[in-house]
N, C-alpha and C positions, 0 to 999 in steps of 0.2 A: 454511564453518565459521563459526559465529557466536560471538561473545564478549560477555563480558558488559559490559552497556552502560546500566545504572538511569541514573547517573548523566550519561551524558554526554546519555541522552534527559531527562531532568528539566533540563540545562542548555539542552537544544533548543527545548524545551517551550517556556520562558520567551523564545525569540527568535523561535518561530512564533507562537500565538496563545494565549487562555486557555484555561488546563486545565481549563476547565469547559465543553462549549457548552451555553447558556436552550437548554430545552425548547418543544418546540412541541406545542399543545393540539391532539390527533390520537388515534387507537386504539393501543392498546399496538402497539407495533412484530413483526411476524415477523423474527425472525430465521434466519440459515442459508444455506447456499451454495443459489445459484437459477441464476444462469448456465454454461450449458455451450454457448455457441455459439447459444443460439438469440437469439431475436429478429429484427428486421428489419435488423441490423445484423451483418456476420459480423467473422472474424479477417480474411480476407483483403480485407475492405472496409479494415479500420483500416490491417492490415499496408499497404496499398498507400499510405495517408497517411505513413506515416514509413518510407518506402524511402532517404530524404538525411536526413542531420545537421546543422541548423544548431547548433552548438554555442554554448551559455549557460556551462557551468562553464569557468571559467578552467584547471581540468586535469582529470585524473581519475581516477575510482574504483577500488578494489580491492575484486573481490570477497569476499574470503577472506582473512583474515588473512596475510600473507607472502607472496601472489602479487602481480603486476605492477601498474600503475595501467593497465585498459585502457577502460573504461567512461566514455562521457561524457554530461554532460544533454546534453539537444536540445530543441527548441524550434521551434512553430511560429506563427502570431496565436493560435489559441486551445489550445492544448496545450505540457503539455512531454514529455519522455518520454524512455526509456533503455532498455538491453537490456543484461540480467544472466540471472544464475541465479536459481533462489529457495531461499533458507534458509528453512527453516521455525522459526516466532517461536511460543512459547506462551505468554508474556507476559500477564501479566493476571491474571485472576479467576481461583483455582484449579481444576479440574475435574478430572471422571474421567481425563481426556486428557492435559491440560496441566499439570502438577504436579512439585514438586520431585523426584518419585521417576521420572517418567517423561522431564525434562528436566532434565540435570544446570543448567544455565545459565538455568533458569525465576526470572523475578521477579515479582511477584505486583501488579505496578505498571507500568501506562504512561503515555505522556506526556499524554496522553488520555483524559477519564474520558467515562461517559456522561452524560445531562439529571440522574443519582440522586449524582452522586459517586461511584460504583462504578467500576473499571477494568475497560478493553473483557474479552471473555470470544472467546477467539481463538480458542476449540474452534466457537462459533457466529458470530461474527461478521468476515465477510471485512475484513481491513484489511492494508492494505502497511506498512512503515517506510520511511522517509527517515533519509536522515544528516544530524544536526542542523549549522545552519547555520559555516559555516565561509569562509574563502577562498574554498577552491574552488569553493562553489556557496551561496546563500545563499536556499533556497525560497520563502522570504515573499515576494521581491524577484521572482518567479516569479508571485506568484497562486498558490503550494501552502501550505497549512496543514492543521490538524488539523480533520479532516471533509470536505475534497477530496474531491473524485468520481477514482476510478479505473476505467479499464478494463484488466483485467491479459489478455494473450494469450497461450496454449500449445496449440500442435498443433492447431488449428481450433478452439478453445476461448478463449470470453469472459467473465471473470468480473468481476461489477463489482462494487467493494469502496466503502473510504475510507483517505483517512490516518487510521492511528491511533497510532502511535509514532514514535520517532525513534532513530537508534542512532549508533553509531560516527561523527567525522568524516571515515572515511578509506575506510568499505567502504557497498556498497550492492549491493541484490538480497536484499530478505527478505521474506518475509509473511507471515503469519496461518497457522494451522493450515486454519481454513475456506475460506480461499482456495486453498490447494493440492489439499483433499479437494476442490473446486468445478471447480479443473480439470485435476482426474483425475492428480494427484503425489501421490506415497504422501507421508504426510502424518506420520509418525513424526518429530520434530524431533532426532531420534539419529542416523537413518539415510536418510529422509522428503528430500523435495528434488527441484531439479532442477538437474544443472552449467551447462545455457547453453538458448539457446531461447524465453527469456521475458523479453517487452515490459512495460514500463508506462508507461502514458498516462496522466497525471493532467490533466484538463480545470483549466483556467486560472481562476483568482476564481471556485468552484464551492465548496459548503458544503452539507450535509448537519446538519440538528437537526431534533432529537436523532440523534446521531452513531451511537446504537447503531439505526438507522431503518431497517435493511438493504431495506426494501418501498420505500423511496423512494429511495436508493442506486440500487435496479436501473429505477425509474422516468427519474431523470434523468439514470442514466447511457447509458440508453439514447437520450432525448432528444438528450442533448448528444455523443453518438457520432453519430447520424444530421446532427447542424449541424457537427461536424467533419469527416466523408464525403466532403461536398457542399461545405465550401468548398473553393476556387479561391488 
């Protein structure tokens, strides 16, 4: 269940990084879900890197408003990473998709804008939420910020995104509409979702500019999946 959360990601905002990331002088960006497991890097490569939990949050997460706290960060040298569900976010730039008529809980604002000032556009571009920083977990202090490289995983499925918002301090497990269409969750943020099953890995002091860059997202997230593999 998601609630709504402008405000408490605009207070996140300001405790991760600027809400703005410089632009980098490159070709207009593609945007659009591209990973479905391929690459030289699979799920069950990553899955086998985060089989134990070192725990970083001091407690932990609820997914859902009103259910338990079961959910902890984890952490390794170069990652951190947690296992939830996924609520589907339409947050952002209004679209066909994403809109106050199609999501009663849509705000047309994230923590995160792109290199134009424009707020991400989550019908195209893969991005997770974090819960803005708090006690219990406080991401900066991580190496996560807004434009993080993630690798989100479901059912043999890799999809690599960014940080792009921030929400509740109390729940966690949410993403983008394009990230759920990317790996294979119906993607309706009414009914769209998944209850349990899905990882995310956000590679450690990793940045992504221009944030809406999705071709180089899946460049370095692929990079930095294969040096997280392979370390020991």
């Amino acid at each position: 269940m998601r609630v709504q959360s402008l405000t408490l990601a605009m207070a996140g905002a300001a405790l991760l990084a600027p809400t703005t990331l410089p632009a980098a002088a490159a070709a207009p960006p593609r945007q659009g879900p591209v990973g479905r497991g391929e690459g030289s890097v699979t799920a069950a490569d990553l899955l086998d890197r985060v089989r134990t939990c070192a725990q970083v949050s001091r407690g932990r997460y609820r997914t859902d408003d009103g259910t338990r706290r079961k959910v902890a960060v984890c952490a390794t040298r170069k990652a951190v990473f947690w296992k939830a569900d996924l609520d589907v976010d339409c947050d952002g730039r209004p679209t066909a998709r994403c809109n106050r008529r199609t999501d009663p809980l849509f705000s047309a604002a994230t923590a995160f804008q792109q290199s134009d000032g424009r707020h991400l556009n989550a019908e195209t571009l893969p991005y997770i939420v974090i819960p803005a920083a708090s006690r219990v977990w406080n991401p900066r202090a991580q190496g996560v910020r807004g434009g993080s490289v993630v690798a989100v995983v479901y059912r043999g499925r890799v999809q690599y995104a960014v940080v792009g918002d921030t929400g509740p301090r109390e729940l966690i497990g949410e993403a983008s509409y394009a990230t759920a269409r990317g790996l294979g969750i119906k993607a309706d943020p009414r009914s769209g979702g998944a209850d349990s099953g899905v990882t995310y890995i956000v590679f450690k002091d990793s940045r992504i500019s221009p944030i809406e860059d999705h071709r180089t997202a899946v460049a370095e997230g692929e990079r930095l999946a294969r040096r997280f593999v392979g370390a020991k």
